[in-house]
GUKEBA-355181 format. One record per residue (C-alpha): residue in one letter; x negated, y negated, z. Coordinates in steps of 0.5 Angstrom, whole numbers. Example, Ala and Ser with C-alpha at 12.3 -4.5 7.8 and 13.67 -1.06 7.14 Angstrom:
<midos>
<mido 'A' <-25 9 16>>,
<mido 'S' <-27 2 14>>,
</midos>
This chain:
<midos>
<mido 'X' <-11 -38 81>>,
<mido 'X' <-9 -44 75>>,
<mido 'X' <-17 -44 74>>,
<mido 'X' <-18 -37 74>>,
<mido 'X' <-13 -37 68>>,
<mido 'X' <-15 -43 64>>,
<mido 'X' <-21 -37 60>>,
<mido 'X' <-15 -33 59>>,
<mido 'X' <-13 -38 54>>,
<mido 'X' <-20 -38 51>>,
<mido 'X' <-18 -31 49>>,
<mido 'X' <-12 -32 46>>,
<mido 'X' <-12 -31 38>>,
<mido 'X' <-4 -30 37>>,
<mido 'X' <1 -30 41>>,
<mido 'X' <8 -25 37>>,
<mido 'X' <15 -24 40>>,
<mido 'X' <17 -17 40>>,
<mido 'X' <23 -18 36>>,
<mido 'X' <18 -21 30>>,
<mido 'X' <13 -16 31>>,
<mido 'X' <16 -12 25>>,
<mido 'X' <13 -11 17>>,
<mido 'X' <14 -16 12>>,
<mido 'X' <22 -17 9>>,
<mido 'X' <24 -12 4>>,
<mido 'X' <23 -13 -3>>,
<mido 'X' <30 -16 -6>>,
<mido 'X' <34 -11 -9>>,
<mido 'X' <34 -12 -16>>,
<mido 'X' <42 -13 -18>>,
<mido 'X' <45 -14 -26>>,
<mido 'X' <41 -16 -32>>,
<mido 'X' <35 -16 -28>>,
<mido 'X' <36 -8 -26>>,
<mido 'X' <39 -7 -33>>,
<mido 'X' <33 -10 -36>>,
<mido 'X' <28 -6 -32>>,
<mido 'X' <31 1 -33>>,
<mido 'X' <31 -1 -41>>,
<mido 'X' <24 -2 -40>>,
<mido 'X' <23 5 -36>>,
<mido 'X' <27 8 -42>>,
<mido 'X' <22 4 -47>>,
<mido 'X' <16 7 -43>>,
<mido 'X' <14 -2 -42>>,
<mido 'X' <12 -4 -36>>,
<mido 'X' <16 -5 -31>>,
<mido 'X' <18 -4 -23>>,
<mido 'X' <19 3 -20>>,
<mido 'X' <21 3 -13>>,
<mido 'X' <18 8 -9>>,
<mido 'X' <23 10 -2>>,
<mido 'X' <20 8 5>>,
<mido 'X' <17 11 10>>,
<mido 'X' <22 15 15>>,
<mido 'X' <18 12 21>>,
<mido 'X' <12 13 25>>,
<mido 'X' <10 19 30>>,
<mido 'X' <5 18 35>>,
<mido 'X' <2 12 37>>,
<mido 'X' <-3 7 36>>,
<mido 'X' <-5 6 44>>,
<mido 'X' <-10 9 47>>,
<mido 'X' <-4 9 53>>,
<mido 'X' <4 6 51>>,
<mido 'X' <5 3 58>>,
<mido 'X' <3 -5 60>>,
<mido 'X' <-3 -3 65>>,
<mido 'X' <-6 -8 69>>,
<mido 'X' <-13 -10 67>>,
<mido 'X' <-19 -13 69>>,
<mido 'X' <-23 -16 64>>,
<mido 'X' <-31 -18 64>>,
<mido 'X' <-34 -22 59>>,
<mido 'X' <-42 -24 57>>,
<mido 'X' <-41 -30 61>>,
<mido 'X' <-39 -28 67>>,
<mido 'X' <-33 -32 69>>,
<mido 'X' <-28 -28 72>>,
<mido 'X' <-21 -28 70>>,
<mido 'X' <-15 -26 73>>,
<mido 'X' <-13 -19 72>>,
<mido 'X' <-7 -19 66>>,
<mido 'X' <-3 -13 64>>,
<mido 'X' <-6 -10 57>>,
<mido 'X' <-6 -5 52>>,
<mido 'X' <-11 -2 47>>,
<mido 'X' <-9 0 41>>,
<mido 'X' <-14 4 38>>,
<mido 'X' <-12 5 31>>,
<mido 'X' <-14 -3 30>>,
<mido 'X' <-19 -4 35>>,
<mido 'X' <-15 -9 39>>,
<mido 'X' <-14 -11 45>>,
<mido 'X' <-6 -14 47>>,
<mido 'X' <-4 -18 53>>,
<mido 'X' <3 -19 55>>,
<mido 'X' <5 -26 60>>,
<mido 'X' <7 -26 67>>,
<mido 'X' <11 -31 64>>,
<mido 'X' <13 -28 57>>,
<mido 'X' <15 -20 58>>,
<mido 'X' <17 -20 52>>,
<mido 'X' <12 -22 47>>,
<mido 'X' <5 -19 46>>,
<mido 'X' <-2 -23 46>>,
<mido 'X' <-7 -21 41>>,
<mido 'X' <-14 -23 45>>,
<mido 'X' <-21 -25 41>>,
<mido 'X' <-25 -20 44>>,
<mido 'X' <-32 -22 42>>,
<mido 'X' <-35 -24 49>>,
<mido 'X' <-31 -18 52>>,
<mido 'X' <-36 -13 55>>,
<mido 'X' <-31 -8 58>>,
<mido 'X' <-24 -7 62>>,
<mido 'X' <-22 -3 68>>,
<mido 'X' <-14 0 68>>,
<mido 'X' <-11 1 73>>,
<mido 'X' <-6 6 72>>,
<mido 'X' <-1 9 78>>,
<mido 'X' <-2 17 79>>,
<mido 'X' <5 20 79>>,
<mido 'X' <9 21 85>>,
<mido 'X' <4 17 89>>,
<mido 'X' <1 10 92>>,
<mido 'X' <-6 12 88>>,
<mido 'X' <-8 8 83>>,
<mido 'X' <-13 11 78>>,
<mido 'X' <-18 6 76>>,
<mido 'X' <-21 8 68>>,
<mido 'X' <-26 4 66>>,
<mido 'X' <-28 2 59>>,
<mido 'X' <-34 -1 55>>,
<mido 'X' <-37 -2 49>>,
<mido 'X' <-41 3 45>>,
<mido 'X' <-47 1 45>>,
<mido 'X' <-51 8 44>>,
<mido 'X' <-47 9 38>>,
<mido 'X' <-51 13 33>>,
<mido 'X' <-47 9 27>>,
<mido 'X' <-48 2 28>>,
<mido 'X' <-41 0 26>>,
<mido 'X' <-38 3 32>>,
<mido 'X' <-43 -1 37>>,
<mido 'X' <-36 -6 38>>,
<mido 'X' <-31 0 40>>,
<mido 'X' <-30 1 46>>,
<mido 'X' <-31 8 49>>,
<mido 'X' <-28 10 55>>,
<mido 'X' <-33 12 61>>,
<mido 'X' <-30 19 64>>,
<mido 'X' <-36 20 69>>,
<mido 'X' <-43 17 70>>,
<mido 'X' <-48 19 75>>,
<mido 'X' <-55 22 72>>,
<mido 'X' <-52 24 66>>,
<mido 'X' <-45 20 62>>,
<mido 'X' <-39 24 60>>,
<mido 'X' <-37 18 54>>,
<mido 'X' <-29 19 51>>,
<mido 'X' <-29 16 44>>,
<mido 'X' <-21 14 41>>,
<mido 'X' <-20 15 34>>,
<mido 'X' <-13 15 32>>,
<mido 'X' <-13 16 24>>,
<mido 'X' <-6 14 20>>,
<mido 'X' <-3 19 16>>,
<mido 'X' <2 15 11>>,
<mido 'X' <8 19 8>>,
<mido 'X' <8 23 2>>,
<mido 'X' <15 25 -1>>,
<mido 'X' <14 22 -8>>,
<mido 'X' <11 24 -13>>,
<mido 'X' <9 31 -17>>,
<mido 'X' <5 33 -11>>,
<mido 'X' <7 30 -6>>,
<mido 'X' <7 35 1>>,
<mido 'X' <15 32 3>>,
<mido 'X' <12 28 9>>,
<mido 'X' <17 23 11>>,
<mido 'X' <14 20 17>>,
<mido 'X' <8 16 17>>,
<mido 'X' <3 20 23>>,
<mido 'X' <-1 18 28>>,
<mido 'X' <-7 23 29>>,
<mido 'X' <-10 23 34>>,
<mido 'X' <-19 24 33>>,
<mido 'X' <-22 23 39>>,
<mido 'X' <-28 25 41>>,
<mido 'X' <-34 26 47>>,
<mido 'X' <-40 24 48>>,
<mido 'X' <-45 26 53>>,
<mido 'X' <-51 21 54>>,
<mido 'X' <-57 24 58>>,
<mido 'X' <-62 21 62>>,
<mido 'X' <-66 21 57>>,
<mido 'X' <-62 16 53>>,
<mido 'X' <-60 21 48>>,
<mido 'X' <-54 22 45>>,
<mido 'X' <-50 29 44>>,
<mido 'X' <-44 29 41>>,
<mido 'X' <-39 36 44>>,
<mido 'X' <-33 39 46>>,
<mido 'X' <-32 39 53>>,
<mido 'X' <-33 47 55>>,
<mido 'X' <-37 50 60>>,
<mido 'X' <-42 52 55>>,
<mido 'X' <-42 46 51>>,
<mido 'X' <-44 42 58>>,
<mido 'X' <-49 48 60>>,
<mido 'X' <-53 46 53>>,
<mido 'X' <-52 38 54>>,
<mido 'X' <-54 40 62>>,
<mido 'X' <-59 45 62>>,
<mido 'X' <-61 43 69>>,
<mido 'X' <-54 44 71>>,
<mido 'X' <-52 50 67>>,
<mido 'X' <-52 55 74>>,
<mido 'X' <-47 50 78>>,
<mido 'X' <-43 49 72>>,
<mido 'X' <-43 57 73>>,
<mido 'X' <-41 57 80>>,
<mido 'X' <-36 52 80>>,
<mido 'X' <-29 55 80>>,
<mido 'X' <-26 48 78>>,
<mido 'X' <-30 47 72>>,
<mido 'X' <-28 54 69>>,
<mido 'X' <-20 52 70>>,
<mido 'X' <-22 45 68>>,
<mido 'X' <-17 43 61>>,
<mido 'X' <-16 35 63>>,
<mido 'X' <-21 28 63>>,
<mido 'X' <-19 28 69>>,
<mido 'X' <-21 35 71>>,
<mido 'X' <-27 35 67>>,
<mido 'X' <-30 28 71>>,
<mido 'X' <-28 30 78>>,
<mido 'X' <-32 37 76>>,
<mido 'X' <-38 33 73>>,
<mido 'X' <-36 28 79>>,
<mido 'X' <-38 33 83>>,
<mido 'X' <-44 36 81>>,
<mido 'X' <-47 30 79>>,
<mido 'X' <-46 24 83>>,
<mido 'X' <-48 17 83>>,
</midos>
């Protein structure tokens, strides 16, 4: 077990307590002569320091899932490592781990030989374990989005591709048009892609007549299939393509 742990430490590029994972300190409170000072300067139209108020907080999340869920990583090299705890926070492209031995702090991983990363996560009120592969988007038609990572939802003949694109939204309750936002907001972006056998690339929304155009050859069963006309998930979305266009 000690040896397929010794690459886990290669790729270890921070290590940060929970406790200490918060934003820099407060700017001190200006008291006495140097409020007084700084307020006469406003009055004189000189330069001085305007404090504007903080953010409420954050709505949404950076995660693509808030749970710590078992992962195992694969690297260009192909040394194989132990399976470890993880989460990917889309919203700064990163991936963090947390020790078996450190269930308190969080691991930021030097992800450059990563290839891709397979999630366990448990299916509620069951023993099955659902297993969510990821990988790199190496088709991406923007080349900067070739090291994100996207997540496989299908692969047969054709590939259903989910991209995360977690957007921040800052507060805004200051100013002549400010919009009275109090929170800072995390929205969430994300988009589909489906890759054809061709190699192509189609950018869609998962819809029984988007899929009927990316899928000609496909587009009757699509039709006749009861499970794709009910389908709103990811989930159900992959078992309906799953289904018509296995492996």
């Amino acid at each position: 077990m000690i040896a397929h742990l010794l690459p886990i430490a290669v790729l270890l590029l921070a290590s940060t307590a929970a406790a200490a994972q918060s934003s820099l300190p407060p700017p001190v409170e200006q008291t006495g002569a140097a409020a007084r000072d700084n307020i006469n300067a406003l009055g004189r139209g000189d330069a001085a320091i305007v404090r504007k108020p903080t953010s409420a907080g954050v709505i949404g999340s950076p995660y693509v899932d808030n749970r710590w869920l078992l992962a195992r990583l694969t690297l260009s090299t192909k040394v194989p490592l132990a399976p470890v705890p993880l989460k990917y926070d889309a919203l700064n492209q990163r991936l963090l781990m947390r020790p078996f031995n450190r269930p308190t702090d969080s691991l930021q991983l030097d992800d450059r030989a990563v290839t891709r990363f397979e999630l366990d996560d448990p299916v509620a009120g069951t023993t099955t374990v659902r297993k969510r592969v990821f990988r790199r988007f190496e088709e991406a038609p923007v080349p900067s989005q070739r090291t994100d990572y996207v997540e496989v939802l299908h692969e047969g003949r054709y590939a259903l591709l989910k991209r995360y694109v977690k957007l921040m939204r800052r507060a805004n309750n200051t100013g002549a048009y400010n919009t009275g936002q109090q929170f800072d907001q995390v929205e969430d972006k994300n988009v589909y892609y489906l890759r054809r056998p061709d190699a192509s690339l189609v950018l869609l929304k998962l819809s029984v007549k988007t899929l009927q155009a990316a899928m000609p050859e496909l587009a009757a069963a699509l039709k006749e299939s009861a499970a794709a006309q009910k389908a709103k998930t990811d989930v159900e979305w992959a078992s309906v393509l799953n289904a018509l266009d296995p492996k």
